[in-house]
Phi, psi and omega in degrees: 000135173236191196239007188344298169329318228250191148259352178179130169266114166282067192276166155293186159245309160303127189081340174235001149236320182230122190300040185270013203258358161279287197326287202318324213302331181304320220265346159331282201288023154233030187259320191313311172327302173259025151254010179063023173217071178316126153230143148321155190277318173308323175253014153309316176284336197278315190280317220228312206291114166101338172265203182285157182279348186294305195307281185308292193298345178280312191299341184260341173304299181331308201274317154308302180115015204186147175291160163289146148270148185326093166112017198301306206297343171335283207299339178269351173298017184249318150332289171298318201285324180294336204259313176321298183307314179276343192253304197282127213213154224273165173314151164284102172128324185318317184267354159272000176279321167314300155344277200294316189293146195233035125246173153348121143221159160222197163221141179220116183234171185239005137325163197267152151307324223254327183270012166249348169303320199288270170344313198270329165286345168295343171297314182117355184253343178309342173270355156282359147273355207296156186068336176270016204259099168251160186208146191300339186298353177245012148237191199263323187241114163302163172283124027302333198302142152287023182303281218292344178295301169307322160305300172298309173299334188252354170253000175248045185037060157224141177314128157325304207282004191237357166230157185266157179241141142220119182236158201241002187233178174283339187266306183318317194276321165284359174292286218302307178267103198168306177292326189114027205240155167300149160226150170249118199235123182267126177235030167259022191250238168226006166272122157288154201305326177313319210250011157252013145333121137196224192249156200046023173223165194245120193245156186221181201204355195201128187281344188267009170267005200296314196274010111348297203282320162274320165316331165276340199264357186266000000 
């Protein structure tokens, strides 16, 4: 099965490569907790999963009642990395999906360089990216906007309207048509399937049907 159509597969990374967005979600409520602004891990999915670091930092200002100060997040990055080290483990299904595919791909995330580096090589996938690594740290605007979607198709020469997106979030999947992108929305995660549903996108549940799924969609 190929992908013809299309010119270049775009994945994200959390959730859709590397299985961390349970993790992180956990360790969400309990950087919240212990920032004295509880959120449910449901409304971590509902709210947070998949957006700018702008989005999230405005919902916990909000929900405290105070701005964050400079430099809040230090003491906790040890929280992830430690829950990370112990825990992260590749999507179900990704690398035979990868595996199969016979076009360009890359990842464009709204993740950090140094934790999607960090991430994909505890995996076993970074080198099946290198060089191919986009991150909202490399436009002005995170997802929802389609800057790092867009960013990515024009630094690897491909038409937008010629590439597929697979993303696992609500913010992800309105990036994608924003750009002008095919979007795949995975709901084999922790977004439900209703809410990665719209125009233009195709939603799934098992990473080993995605290259089927672009092979029909191209």
């Amino acid at each position: 099965m190929t992908a013809e159509g299309f010119e270049l597969v775009i994945f994200d990374c959390d959730g859709v490569l590397v299985d961390s967005e349970r993790i992180a979600v956990q360790v969400d409520a309990l950087v919240f907790a212990d920032l004295g602004c509880a959120f449910t891990e449901t409304e971590i999915v509902e709210r947070l999963v998949g957006s700018s670091a702008e989005v999230w930092r405005a919902a916990v200002e909000e929900r405290l009642g105070r701005p964050l100060e400079e430099g809040w997040e230090e003491p906790y990055h040890s929280w992830y990395r430690d829950a990370l080290d112990a825990r992260l483990t590749v999507v179900d299904g990704i690398t035979e999906a990868l595996d199969a595919l016979t076009v360009p791909s890359c990842v464009a995330s709204n993740g950090g360089h140094r934790w999607m580096r960090r991430n994909l090589a505890r995996t076993g996938l970074f080198e099946r990216f290198e060089g191919r690594i986009f991150s909202a740290e490399d436009v002005s605007r995170g997802k929802p906007e389609p800057d790092v979607f867009l960013h990515a198709a024009r630094s690897m020469g491909a038409d937008p309207a010629r590439c597929a997106v697979v993303e696992d979030s609500a913010y992800g999947v309105r990036a994608a048509r924003a750009a002008g992108m095919r979007a795949f929305g995975y709901a084999g995660g922790l977004t439900p399937a209703a809410r990665l549903a719209g125009p233009g996108t195709v939603v799934f549940d098992d990473m080993r049907n995605l290259p089927g799924l672009l092979a029909a969609a191209a």
